[in-house]
MMTF fields as JSON, N, C-alpha, C and O atoms, coordinates in Angstrom:
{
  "mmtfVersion": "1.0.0",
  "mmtfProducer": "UNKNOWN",
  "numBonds": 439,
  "numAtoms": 440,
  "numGroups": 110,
  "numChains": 1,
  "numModels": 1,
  "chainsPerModel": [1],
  "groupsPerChain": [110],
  "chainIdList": ["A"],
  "bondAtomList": [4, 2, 8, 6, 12, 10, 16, 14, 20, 18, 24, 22, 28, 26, 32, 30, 36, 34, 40, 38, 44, 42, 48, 46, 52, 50, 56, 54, 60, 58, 64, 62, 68, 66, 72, 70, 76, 74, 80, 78, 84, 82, 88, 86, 92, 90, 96, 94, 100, 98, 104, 102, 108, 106, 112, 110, 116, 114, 120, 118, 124, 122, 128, 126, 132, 130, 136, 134, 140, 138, 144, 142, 148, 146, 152, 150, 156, 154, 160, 158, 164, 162, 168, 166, 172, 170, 176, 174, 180, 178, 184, 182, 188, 186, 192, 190, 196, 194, 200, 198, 204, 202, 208, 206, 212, 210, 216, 214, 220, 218, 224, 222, 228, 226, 232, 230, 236, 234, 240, 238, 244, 242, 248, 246, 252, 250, 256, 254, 260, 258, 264, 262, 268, 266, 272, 270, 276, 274, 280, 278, 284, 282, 288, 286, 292, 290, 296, 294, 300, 298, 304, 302, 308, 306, 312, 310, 316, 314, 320, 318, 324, 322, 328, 326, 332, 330, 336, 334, 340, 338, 344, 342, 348, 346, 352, 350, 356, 354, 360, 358, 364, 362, 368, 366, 372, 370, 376, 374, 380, 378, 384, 382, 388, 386, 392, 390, 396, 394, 400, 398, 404, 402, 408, 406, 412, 410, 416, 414, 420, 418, 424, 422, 428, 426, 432, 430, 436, 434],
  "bondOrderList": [1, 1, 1, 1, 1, 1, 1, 1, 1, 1, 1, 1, 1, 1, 1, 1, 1, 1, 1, 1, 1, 1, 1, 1, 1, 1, 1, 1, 1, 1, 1, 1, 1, 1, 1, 1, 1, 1, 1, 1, 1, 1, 1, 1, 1, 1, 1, 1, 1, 1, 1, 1, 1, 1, 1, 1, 1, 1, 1, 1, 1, 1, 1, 1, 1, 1, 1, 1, 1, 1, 1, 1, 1, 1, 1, 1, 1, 1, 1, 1, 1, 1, 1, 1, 1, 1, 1, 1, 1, 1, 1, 1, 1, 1, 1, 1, 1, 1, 1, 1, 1, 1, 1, 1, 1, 1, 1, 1, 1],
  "groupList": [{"groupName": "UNK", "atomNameList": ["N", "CA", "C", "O"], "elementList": ["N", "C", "C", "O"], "formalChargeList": [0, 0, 0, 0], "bondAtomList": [1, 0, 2, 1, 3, 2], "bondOrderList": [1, 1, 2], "singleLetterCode": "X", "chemCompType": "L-PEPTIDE LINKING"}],
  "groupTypeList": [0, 0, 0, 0, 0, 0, 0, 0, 0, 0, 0, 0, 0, 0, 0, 0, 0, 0, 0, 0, 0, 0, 0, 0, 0, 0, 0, 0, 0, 0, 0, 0, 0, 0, 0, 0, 0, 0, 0, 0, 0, 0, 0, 0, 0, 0, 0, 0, 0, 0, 0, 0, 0, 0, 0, 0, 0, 0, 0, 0, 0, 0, 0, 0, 0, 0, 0, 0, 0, 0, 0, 0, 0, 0, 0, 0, 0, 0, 0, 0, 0, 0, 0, 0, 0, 0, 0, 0, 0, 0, 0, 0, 0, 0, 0, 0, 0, 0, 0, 0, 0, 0, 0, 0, 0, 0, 0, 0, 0, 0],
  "groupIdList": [1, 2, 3, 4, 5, 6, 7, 8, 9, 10, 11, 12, 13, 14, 15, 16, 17, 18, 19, 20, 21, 22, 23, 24, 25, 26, 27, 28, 29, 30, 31, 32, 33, 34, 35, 36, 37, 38, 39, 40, 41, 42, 43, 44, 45, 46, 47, 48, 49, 50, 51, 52, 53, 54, 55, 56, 57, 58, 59, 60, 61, 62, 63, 64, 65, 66, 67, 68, 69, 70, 71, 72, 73, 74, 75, 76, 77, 78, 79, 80, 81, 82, 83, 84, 85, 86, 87, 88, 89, 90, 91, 92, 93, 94, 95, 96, 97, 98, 99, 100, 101, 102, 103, 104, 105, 106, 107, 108, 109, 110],
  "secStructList": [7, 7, 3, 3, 3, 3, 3, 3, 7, 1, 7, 2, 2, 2, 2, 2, 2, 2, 2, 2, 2, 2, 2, 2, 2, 2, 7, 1, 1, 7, 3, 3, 3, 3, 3, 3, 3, 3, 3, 3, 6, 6, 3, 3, 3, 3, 3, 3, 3, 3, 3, 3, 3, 3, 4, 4, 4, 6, 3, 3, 3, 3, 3, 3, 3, 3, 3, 3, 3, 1, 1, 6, 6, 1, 7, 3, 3, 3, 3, 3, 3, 3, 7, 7, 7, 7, 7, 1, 1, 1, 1, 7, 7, 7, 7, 2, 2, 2, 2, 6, 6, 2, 2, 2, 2, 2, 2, 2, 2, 7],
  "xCoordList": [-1.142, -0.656, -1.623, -2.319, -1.533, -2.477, -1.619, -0.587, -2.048, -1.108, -2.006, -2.55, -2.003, -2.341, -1.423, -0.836, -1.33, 0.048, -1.023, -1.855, -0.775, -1.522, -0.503, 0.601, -0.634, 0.318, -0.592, -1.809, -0.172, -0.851, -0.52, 0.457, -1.463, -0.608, -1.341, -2.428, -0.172, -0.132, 0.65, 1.552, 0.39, 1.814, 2.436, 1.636, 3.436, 4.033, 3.936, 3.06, 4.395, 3.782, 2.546, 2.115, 1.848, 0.45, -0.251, -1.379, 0.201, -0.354, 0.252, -0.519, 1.37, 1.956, 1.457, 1.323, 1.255, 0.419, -1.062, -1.552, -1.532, -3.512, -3.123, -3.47, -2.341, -2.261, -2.438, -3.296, -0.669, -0.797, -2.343, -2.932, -2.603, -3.919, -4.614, -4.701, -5.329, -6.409, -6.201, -6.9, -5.045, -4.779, -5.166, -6.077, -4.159, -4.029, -5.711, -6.326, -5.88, -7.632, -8.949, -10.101, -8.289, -9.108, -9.385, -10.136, -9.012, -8.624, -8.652, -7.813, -9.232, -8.493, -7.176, -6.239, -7.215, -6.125, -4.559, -3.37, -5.08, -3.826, -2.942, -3.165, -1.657, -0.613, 0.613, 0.569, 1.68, 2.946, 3.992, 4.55, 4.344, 5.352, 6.874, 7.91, 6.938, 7.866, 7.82, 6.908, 9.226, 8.874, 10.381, 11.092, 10.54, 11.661, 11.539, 10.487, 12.763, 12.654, 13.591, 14.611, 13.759, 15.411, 14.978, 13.893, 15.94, 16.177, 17.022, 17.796, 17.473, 18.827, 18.272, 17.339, 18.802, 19.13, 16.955, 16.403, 16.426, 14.945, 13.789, 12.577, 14.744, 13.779, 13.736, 14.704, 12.313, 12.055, 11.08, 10.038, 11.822, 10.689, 10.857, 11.932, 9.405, 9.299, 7.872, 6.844, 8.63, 7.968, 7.583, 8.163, 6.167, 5.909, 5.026, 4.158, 5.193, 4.491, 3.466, 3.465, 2.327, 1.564, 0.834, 1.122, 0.058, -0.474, -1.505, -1.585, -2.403, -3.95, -4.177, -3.759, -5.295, -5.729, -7.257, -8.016, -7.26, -8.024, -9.478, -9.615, -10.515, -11.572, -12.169, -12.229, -12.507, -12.691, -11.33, -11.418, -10.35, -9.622, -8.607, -7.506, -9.039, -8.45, -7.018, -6.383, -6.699, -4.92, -4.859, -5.69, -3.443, -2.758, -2.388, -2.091, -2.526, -2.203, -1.173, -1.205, -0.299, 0.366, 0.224, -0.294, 0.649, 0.277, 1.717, 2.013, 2.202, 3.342, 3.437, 2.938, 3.671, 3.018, 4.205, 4.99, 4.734, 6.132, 5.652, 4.697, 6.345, 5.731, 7.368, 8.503, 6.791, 8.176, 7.859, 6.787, 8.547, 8.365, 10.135, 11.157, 9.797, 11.268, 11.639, 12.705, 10.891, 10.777, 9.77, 8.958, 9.723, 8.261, 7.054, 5.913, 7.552, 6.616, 6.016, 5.149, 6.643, 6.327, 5.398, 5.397, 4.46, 3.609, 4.251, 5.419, 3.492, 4.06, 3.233, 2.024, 4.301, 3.846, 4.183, 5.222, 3.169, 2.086, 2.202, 1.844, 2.681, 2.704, 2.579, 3.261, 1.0, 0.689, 0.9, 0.695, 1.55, 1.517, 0.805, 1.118, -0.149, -0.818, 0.354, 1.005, 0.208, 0.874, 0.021, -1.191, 0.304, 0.125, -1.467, -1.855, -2.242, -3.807, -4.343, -5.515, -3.219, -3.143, -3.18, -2.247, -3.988, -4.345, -3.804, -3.781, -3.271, -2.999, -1.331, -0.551, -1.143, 0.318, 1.243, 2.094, 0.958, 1.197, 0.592, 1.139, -0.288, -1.45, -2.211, -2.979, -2.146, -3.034, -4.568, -5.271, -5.13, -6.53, -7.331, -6.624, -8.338, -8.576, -7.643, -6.554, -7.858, -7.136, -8.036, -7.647, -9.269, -10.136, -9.435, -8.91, -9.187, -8.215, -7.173, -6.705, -6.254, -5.205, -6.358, -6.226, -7.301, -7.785, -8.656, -9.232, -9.305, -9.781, -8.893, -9.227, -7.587, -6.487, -6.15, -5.649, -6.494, -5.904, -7.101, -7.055, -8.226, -9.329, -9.557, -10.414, -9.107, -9.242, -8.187, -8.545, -7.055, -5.607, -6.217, -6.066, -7.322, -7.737, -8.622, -8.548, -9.445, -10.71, -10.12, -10.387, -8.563, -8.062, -7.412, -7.534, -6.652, -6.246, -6.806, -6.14, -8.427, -9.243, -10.03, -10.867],
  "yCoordList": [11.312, 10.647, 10.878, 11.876, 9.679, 9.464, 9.124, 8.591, 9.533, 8.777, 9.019, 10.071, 7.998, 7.347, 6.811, 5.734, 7.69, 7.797, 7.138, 7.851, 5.992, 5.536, 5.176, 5.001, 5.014, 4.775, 3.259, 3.41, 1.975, 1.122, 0.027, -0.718, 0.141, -1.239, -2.678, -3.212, -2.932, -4.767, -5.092, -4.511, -6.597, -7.557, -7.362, -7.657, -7.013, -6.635, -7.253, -6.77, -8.585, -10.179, -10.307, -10.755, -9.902, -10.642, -9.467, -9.771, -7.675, -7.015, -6.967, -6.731, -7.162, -7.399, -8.639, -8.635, -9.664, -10.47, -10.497, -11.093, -9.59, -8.913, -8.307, -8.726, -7.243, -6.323, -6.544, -6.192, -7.729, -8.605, -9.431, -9.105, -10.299, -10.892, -10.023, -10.101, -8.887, -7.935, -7.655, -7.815, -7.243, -6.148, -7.641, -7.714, -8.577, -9.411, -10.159, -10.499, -10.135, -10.774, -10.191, -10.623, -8.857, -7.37, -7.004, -6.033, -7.479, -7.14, -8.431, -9.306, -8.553, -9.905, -9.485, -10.222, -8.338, -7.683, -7.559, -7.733, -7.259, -6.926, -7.846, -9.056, -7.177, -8.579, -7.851, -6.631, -8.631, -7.746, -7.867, -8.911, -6.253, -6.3, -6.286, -6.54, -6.034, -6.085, -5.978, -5.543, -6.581, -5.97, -6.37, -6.935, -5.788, -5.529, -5.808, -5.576, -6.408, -6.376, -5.936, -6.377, -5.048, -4.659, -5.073, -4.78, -5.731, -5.571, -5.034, -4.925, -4.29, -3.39, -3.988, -3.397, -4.775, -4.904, -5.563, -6.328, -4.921, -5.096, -4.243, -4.399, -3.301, -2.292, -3.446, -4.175, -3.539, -3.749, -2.799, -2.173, -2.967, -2.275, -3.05, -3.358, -3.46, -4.066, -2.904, -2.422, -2.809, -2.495, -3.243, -4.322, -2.824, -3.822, -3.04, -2.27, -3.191, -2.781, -3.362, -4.552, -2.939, -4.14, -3.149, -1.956, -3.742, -2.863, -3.993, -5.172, -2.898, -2.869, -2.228, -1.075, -3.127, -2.008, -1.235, -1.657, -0.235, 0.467, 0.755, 1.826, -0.017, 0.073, 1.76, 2.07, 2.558, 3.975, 5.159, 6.311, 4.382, 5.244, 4.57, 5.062, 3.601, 3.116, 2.82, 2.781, 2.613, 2.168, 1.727, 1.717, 1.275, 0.895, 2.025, 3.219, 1.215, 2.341, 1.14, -0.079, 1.975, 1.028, 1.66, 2.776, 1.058, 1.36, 0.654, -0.514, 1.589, 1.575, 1.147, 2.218, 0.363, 0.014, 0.101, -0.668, 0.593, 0.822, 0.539, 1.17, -0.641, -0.728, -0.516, -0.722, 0.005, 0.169, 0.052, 0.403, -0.319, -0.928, -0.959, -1.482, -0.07, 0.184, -1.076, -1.658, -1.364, -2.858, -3.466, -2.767, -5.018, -5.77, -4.564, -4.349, -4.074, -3.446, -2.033, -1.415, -1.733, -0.227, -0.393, -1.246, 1.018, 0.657, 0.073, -0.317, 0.041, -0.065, 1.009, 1.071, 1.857, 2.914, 2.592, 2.056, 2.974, 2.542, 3.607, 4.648, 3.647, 4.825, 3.62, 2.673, 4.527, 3.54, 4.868, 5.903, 4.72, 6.197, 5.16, 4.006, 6.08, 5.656, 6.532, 7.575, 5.662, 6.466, 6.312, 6.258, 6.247, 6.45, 6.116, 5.181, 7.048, 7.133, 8.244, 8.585, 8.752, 10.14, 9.849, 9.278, 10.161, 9.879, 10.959, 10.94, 12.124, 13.282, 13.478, 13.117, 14.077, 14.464, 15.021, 14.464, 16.191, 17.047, 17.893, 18.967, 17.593, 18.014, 16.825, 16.317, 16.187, 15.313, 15.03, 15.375, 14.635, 14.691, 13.198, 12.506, 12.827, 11.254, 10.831, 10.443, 10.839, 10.173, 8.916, 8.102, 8.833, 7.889, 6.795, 6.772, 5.707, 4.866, 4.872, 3.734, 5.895, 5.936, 5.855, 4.971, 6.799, 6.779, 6.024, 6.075, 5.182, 3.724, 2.542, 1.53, 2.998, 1.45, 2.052, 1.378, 3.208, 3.629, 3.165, 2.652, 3.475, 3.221, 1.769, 1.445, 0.786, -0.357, -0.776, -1.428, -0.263, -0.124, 0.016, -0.744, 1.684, 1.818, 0.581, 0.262, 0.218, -0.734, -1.584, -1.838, -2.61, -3.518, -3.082, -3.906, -2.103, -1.978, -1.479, -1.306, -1.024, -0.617, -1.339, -0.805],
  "zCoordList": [-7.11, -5.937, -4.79, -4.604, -3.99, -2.862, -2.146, -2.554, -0.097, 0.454, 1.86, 2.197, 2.432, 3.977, 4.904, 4.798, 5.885, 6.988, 8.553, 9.115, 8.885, 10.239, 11.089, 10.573, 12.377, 13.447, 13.789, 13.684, 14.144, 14.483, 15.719, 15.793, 16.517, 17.155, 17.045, 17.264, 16.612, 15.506, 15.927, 16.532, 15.585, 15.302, 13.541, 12.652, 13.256, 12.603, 11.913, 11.196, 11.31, 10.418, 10.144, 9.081, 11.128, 11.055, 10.481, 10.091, 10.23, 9.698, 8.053, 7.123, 7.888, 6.629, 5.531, 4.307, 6.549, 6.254, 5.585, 4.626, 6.524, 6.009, 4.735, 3.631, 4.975, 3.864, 2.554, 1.744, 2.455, 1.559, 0.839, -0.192, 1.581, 1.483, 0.833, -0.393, 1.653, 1.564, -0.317, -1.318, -0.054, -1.707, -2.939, -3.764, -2.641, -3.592, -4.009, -5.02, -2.753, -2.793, -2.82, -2.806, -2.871, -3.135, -4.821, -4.907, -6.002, -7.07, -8.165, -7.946, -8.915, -10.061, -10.529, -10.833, -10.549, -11.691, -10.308, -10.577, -9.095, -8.362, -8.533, -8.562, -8.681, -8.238, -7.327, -7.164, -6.755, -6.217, -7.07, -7.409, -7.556, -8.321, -7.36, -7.974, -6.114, -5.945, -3.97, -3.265, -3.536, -1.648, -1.747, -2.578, -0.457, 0.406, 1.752, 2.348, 2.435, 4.081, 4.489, 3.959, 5.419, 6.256, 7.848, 8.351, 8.445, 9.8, 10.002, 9.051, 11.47, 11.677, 13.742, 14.286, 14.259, 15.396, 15.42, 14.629, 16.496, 16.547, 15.575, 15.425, 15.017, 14.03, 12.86, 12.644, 12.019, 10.969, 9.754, 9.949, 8.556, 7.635, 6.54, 6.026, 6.077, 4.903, 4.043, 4.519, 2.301, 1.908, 1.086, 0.965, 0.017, -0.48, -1.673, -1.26, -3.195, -4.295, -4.717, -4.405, -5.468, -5.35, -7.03, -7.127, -8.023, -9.138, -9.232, -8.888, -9.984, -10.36, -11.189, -11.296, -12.437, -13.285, -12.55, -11.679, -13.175, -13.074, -13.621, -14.214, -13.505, -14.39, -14.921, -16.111, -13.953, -13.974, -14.665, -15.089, -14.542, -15.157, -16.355, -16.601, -16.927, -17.719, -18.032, -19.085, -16.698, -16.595, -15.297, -14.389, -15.4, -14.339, -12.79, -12.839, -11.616, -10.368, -9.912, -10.082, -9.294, -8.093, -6.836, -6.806, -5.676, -4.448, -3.557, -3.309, -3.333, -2.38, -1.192, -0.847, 0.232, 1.396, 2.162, 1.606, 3.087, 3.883, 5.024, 5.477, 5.802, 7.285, 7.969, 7.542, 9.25, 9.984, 11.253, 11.747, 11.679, 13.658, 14.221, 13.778, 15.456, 16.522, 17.007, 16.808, 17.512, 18.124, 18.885, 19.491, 18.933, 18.959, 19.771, 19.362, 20.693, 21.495, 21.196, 21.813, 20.2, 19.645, 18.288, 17.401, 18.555, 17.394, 15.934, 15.921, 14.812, 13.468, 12.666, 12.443, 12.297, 11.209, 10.008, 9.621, 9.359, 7.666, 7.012, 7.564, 5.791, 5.2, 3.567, 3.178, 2.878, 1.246, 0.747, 1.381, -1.065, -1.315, -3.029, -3.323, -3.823, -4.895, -6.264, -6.201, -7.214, -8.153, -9.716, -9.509, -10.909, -11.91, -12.255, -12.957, -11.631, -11.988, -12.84, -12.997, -13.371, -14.2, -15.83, -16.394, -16.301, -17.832, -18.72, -19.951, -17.732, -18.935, -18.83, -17.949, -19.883, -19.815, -18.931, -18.236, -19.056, -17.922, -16.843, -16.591, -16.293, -15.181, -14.656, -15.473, -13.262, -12.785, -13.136, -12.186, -13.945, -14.082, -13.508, -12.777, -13.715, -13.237, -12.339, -12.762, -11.274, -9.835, -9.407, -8.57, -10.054, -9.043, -8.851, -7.738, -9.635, -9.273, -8.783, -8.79, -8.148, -7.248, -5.749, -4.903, -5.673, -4.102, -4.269, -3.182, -5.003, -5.009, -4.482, -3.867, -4.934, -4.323, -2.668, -1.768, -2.594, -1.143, -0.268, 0.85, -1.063, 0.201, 0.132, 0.954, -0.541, -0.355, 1.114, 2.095, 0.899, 1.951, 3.284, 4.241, 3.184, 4.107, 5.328, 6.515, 4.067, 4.732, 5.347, 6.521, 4.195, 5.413, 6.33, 7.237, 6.722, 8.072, 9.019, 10.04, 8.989, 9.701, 10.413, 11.142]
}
C-alpha cells in the first residue's frame, strides 16, 4: 500500500474531472472499476476506483481516489491509497506498481 494525502484549492468537478481523465488516459490497461458520490447539505465526497495492470510487477494495482470538500469555498482534500502490487503471500515484496499508479496521481494533480 501507497498513499498520497494533499489539501487543494480547486474547483471540485473540474478536479474530479482531471483525475478521472489523467488516470484513464494515463494507462491502456486503466479502467474505473467503481465511484461513489455523497452530498450532505454543501459538503461533497466522491470517491472513485480505478485498476491497472502492472508491467514491472506482473499484476494488477488499484488506486483508490476520495475527494472531499466542506463547501464551494473550502479547499478539497485528496486522499489516493494503492493496493494489490504485492506478488508474495504473506510479506509485501514488489510495490513498484502500486507507487507507479500513485506517482502518476501525483503528476496530475500537480
Amino acid at each position: 500500500m501507497a498513499k498520497l494525502e494533499r489539501t487543494i484549492n480547486a474547483d471540485f468537478d473540474g478536479l474530479l474531472r482531471k483525475i478521472e481523465d489523467g488516470i484513464l488516459g494515463g494507462s491502456v490497461s486503466a479502467s474505473k472499476e467503481g465511484s461513489s458520490f455523497f452530498r450532505s447539505g454543501e459538503a461533497k465526497c466522491a470517491v472513485r476506483v480505478f485498476e491497472r495492470y502492472s508491467y514491472m510487477g506482473g499484476n494488477r494495482v488499484s488506486l483508490t481516489v476520495t475527494l472531499f470538500q466542506e463547501n464551494n469555498s473550502s479547499p478539497v482534500y485528496l486522499s489516493g491509497i494503492t493496493a494489490g502490487g504485492s506478488q508474495a503471500m504473506f510479506v509485501k515484496i514488489n510495490t513498484f506498481g502500486e507507487e507507479a499508479f500513485l506517482k502518476k496521481l501525483s503528476e496530475i494533480i500537480d
